[in-house]
C-alpha positions in Angstrom: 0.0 0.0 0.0 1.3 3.4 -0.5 2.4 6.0 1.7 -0.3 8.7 0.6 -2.4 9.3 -2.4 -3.7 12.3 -3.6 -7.6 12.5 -3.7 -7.8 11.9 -7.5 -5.8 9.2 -7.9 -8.2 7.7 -5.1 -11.5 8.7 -6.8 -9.9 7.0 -10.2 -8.7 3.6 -8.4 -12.7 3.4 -7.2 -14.1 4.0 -10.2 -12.1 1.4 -11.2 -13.6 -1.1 -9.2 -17.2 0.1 -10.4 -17.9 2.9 -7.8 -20.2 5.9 -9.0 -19.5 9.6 -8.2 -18.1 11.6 -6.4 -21.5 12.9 -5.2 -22.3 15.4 -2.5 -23.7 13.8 0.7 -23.8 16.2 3.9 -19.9 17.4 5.1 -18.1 14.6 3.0 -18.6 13.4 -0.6 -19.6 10.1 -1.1 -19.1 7.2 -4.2 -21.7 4.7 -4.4 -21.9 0.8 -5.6 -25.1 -0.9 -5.5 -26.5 -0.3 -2.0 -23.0 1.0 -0.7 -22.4 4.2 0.0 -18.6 4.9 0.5 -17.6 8.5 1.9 -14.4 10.0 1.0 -12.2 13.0 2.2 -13.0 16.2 1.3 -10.4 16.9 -2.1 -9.1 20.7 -0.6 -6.7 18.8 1.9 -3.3 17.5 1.0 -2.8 13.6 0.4 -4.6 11.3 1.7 -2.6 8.8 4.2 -1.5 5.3 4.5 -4.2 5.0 7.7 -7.0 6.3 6.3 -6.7 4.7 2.7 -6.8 1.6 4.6 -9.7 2.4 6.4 -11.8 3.6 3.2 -10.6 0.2 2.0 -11.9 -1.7 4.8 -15.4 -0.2 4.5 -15.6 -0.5 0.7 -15.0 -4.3 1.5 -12.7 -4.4 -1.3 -9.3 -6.3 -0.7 -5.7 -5.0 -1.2 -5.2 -6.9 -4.2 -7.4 -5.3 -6.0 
């Protein structure tokens, strides 16, 4: 896993794996597959890190492989 990724380069690598959006949801964003909704960091901050990539990954129940 990397050390940090930029918020783009995280919205791509979802859409990738057939997540919708980014669509506006409250405070954060949000990308959607089927019934799952996924939020993500707001894009103004700097990259995202290591900690919370894995976290996002987690809940999108997606494993590190892909």
């Amino acid at each position: 896993m990397p050390e940090s990724i930029s918020w783009r380069k995280l919205v791509q690598k979802f859409r990738r794996l057939g997540f919708d959006g980014p669509y506006s949801g409250g405070r954060h964003l949000f990308m959607a597959r089927g019934t799952l909704k996924l939020r993500i960091p707001n894009p103004h901050r700097g990259d995202i890190s290591k900690h919370l990539i894995a976290e996002i990954v987690r809940q999108a129940d997606v494993s590190t492989a892909e």
